[in-house]
C-alpha positions in Angstrom: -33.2 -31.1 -33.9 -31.7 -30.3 -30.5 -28.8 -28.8 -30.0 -25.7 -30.7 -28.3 -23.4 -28.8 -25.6 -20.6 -30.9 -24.7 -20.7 -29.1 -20.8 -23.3 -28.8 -19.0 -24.0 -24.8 -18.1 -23.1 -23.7 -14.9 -23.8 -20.5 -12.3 -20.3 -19.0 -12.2 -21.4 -17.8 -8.9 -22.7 -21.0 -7.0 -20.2 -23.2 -8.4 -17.1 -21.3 -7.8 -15.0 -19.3 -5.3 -12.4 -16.8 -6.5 -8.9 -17.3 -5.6 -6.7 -14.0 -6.3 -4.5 -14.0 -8.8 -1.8 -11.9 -6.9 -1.6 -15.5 -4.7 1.0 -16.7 -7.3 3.3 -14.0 -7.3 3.9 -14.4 -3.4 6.3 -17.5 -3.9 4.3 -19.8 -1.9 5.2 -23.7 -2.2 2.3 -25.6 -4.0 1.4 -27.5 -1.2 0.9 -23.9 0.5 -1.5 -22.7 -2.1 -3.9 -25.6 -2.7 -4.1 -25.4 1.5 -4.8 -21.7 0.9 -7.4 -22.4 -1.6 -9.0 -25.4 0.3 -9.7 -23.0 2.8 -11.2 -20.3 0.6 -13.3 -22.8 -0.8 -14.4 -24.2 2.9 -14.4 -20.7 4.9 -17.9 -18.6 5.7 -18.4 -15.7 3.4 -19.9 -13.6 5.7 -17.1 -13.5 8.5 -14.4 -15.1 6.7 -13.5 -17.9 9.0 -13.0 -21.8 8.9 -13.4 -23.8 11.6 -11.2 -27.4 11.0 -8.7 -29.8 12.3 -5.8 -30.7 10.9 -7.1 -34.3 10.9 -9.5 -33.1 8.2 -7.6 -31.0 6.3 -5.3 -33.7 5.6 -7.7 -36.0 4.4 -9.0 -33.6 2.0 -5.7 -32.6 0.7 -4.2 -35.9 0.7 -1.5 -35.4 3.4 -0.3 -35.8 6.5 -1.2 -33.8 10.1 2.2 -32.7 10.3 2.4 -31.6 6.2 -0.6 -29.6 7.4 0.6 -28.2 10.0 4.1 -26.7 8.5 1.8 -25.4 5.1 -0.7 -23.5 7.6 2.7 -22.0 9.3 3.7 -20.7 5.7 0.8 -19.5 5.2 0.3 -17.6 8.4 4.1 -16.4 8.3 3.1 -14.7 4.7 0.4 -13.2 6.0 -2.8 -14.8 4.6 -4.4 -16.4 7.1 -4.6 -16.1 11.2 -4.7 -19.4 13.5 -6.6 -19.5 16.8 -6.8 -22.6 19.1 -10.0 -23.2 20.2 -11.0 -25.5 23.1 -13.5 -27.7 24.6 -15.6 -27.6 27.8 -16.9 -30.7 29.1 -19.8 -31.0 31.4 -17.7 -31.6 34.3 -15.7 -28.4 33.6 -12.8 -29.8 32.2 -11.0 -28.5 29.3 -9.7 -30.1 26.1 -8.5 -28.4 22.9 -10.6 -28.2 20.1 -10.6 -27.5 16.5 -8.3 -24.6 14.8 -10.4 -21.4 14.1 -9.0 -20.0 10.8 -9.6 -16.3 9.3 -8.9 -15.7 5.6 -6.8 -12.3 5.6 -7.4 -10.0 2.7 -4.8 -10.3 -0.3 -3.7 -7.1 -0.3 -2.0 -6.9 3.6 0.1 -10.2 2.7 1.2 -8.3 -0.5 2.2 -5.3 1.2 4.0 -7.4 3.5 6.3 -9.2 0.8 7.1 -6.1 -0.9 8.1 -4.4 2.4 10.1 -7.2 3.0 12.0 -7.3 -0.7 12.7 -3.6 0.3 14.1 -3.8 3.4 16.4 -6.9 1.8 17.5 -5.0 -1.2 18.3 -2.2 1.3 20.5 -4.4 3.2 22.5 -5.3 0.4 23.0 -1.6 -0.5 23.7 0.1 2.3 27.6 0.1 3.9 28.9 -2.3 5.9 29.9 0.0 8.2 31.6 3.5 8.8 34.4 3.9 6.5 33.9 2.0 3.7 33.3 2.8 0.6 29.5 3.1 -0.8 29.1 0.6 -3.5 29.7 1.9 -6.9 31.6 5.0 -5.6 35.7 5.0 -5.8 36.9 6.3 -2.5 38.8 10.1 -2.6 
C-alpha cells in the first residue's frame, strides 16, 4: 500500500526566499511590506537589485502606480531599499526615462536607523526646554 502525503514535498530552498523577521518590528504599513517582499522575491541574488516599473509592480500587487509609488517612498525613507532612475537611449540619441533600478539594503542598517531615531525622540522629550527650567522629575532649589 502506498503511502498518502496530503502536500506535495518541496526544496525549501528553490521554492522560497527569506523575508527577515526584524521587517515586522519596523512599523511599516502592510501595503509597505508585501512591496518589500515582492521585491525580495523578484530581486537578483547575486547583486541584490530589481529592475521594474511601477506599471508592473502594480499589477502584481494589485494597486495603483501612484499606491506604488508612496509604498516604495516608505520604504526608501526606512531605509530598506535605494531607488535609481534609469533611462533610455534611442538610436537617434534621444533620451527617455526608463525603468526604476531597485537595491535591496541589508536589514540590519534600516534597524539601526529606527532605533537611532527612537533615541534621539525620547531624548527630545527629556531634555529641558531651555535654560532655566527645571529638569523633569527634579523640584527646583
Amino acid at each position: 500500500m502506498r503511502k498518502y502525503y496530503p502536500y506535495p514535498k518541496r526544496d525549501p530552498i528553490k521554492n522560497y526566499f527569506p523575508l527577515p523577521n526584524e521587517l515586522f518590528g519596523l512599523g511599516l504599513s502592510a501595503n509597505a511590506i508585501a512591496l518589500y517582499a515582492f521585491l525580495m522575491r523578484m530581486e537578483n541574488r547575486r547583486d541584490y537589485s530589481i529592475v521594474l516599473g511601477y506599471k508592473e509592480i502594480g499589477k502584481a500587487l494589485r494597486m495603483s502606480k501612484n499606491t506604488v509609488a508612496k509604498y516604495v517612498t516608505e520604504l526608501v525613507e526606512a531605509g530598506l531599499i535605494e531607488v535609481e532612475r534609469t533611462h533610455i537611449y534611442m538610436h537617434d540619441g534621444s533620451k527617455y526615462n526608463g525603468k526604476l533600478h531597485y537595491r535591496v539594503l541589508p536589514i540590519q542598517r534600516a534597524i539601526d536607523d529606527k532605533l537611532r531615531r527612537d533615541l534621539e525622540r525620547r531624548y527630545r522629550r527629556q531634555a529641558p526646554a531651555g535654560p532655566g527650567t527645571a529638569l523633569a522629575g527634579h523640584r527646583p532649589i
